[in-house]
N, C-alpha and C positions, 0 to 999 in steps of 0.2 A: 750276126747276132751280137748284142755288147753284154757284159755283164759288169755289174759295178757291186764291188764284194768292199764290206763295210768290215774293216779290222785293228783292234788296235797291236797286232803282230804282222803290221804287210811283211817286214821282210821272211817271215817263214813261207811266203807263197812266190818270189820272185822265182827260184828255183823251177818248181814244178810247172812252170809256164815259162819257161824261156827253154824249152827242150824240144823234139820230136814232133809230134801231132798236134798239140794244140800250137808248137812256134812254128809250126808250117800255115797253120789255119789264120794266124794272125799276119802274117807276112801274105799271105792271100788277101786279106781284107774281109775275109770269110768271117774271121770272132775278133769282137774286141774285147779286150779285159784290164778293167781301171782298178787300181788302190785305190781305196780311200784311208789314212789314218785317222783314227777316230781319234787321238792326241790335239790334232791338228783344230778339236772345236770344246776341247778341254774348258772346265766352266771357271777356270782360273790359271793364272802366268804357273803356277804349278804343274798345269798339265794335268791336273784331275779329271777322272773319266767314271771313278768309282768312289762307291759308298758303302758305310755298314748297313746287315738288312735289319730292317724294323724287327723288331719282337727277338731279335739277339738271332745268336748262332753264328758258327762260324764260317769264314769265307766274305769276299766282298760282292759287291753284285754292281754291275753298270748303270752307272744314270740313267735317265731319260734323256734330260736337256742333249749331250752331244750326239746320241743317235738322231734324233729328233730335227738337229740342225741339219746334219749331211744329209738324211730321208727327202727334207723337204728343201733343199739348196738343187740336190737331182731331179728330184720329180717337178723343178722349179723350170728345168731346161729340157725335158723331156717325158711323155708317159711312160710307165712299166705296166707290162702284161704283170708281175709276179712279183713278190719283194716277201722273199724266202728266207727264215729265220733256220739254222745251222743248232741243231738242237738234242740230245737223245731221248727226250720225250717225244719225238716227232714220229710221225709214221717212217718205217721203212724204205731206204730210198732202194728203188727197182728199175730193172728195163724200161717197163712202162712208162713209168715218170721221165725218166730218160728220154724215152722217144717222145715224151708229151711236151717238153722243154724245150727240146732243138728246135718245134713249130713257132716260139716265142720270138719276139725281137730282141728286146730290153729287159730285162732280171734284175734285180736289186739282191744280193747273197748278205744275210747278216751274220757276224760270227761271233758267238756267244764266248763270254770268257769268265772265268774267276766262278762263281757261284750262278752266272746267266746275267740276264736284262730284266730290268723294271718291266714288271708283268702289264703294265700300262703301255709297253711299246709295242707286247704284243697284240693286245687289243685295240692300238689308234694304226696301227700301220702293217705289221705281217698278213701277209694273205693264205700264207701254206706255210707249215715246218717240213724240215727232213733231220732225219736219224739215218746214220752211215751203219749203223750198230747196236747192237745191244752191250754198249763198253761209252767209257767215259773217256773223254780225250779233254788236255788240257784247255784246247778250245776249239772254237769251234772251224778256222783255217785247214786242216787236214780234210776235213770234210766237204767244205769249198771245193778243195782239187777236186778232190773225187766227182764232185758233183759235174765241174767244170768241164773234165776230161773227158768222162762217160758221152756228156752232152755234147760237146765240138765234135768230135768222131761222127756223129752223127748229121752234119749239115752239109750239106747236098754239095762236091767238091773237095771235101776236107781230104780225102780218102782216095786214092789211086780210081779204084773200084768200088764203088759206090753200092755195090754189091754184098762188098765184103762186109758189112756191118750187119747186114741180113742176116748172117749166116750166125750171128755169134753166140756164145751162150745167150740163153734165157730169153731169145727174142723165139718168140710161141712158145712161151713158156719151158724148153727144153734147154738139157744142156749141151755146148756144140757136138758133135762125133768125134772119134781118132781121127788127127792127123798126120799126115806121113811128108816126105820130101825124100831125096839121094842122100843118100846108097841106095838102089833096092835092096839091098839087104848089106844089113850093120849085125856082126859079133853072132852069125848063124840066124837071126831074126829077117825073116822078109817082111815087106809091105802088101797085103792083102792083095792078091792076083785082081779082084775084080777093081782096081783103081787105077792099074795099067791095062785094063784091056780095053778103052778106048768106047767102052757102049755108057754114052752120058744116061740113060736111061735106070741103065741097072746100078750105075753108082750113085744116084741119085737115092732111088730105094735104099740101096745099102746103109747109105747115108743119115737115112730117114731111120732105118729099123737102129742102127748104131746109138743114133743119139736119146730115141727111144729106151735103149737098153740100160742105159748111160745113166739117163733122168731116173729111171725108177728104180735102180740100184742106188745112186747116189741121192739124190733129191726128189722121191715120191709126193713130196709136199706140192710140190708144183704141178703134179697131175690134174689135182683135183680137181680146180675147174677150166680143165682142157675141155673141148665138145669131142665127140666120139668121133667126127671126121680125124681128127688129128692122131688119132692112133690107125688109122686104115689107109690115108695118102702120103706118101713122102711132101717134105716141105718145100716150096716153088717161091725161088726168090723173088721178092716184090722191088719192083723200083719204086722210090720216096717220091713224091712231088713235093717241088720245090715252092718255101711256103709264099702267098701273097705279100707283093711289097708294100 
């Protein structure tokens, strides 16, 4: 999967991508992930990239012209399934989107800065917004990661156990269960007898009713539109198919 995230702050994302899971996924060949400096199509030897908005107010907003050139320089050498604007008016970014993204090829991530983008950019070219938050970040690069990070994890490979991403929050709407690891018991505290006694069946259940308990203590919102099977079976991990080349 590539992703080409359009920013005029790349160096605040070299970090967060040269680490753990997604520099394992790159080094696999599994995700690629391009800077673009939006500088680099600046509409003069200044390196202008912004402007004041019409009708006053304060804050600058991005041209069109240098998104505009890098949009269509990419989609010049390649199609995108999705060329995704980095926004907090955006819907919510969730699980789902997540799992909807990993089935993609090619992504185009745009990152909003200073006051946003020329509301004309959003209309000749974004396909989908995301919102990380109900909170304002100074742009839109933080949120990139996130988007990035959630989504690599998730491509078929990326991951020891391919399993393991099944299991995680919010995937069927729940949140994961308690987990445990050695000591069987740390500072008088044990680990639940039924996760050492070896019956996959009833830890399973256990498992199930846990994150159950878990969800509607902590996050009832995410119930709602659960189907009634999903409060009566424990959860049965799925394996992903891996998507068409």
């Amino acid at each position: 999967m590539r992703f080409d995230i359009i920013t005029c702050q790349p160096e605040l994302l070299v970090s967060p991508f040269a680490h753990s899971i997604v520099k394992r996924a790159q080094e696999k060949g599994l995700a690629e992930i391009h800077l673009h400096d939006l500088r680099q199509f600046a509409i003069n030897k200044h390196g202008q990239i912004d402007d004041y908005a019409f009708g006053g107010g304060a804050g600058m907003v991005l041209r069109p012209e240098p998104i505009a050139a890098c949009i269509d320089g990419l989609r010049a050498a390649r199609p995108y399934d999705a060329i995704i604007y980095l926004t907090p008016d955006g819907p919510t970014f969730r699980q789902a989107a997540a799992n909807r993204l990993s089935l993609l090829q090619n992504v185009i991530l745009l990152c909003g800065h200073y006051k946003g983008v020329d509301e004309r950019i959003r209309e000749e070219y974004v396909t989908e917004e995301i919102s990380v938050g109900d909170f304002v970040l100074s742009g839109g690069e933080l949120g990139a990661a996130v988007v990035v990070d959630a989504v690599v994890r998730l491509l078929p490979g990326v991951l020891g156990n391919e399993e393991s991403a099944l299991s995680d929050s919010f995937q069927d709407n729940l949140l994961a269960p308690p987990v445990y690891t050695r000591p069987a018991e740390w500072r008088g505290r044990e680990v639940p007898a039924i996760l050492v006694s070896g019956d996959t069946p009833k830890v399973e259940d256990w498992r199930h009713e846990q994150a159950l308990q878990r969800t509607q203590q902590r996050r009832p919102d995410l119930l709602a539109d659960m189907p009634q099977e999903a409060f009566e079976e424990p959860r049965k991990p799925r394996r992903r198919k891996k998507p068409n080349a």
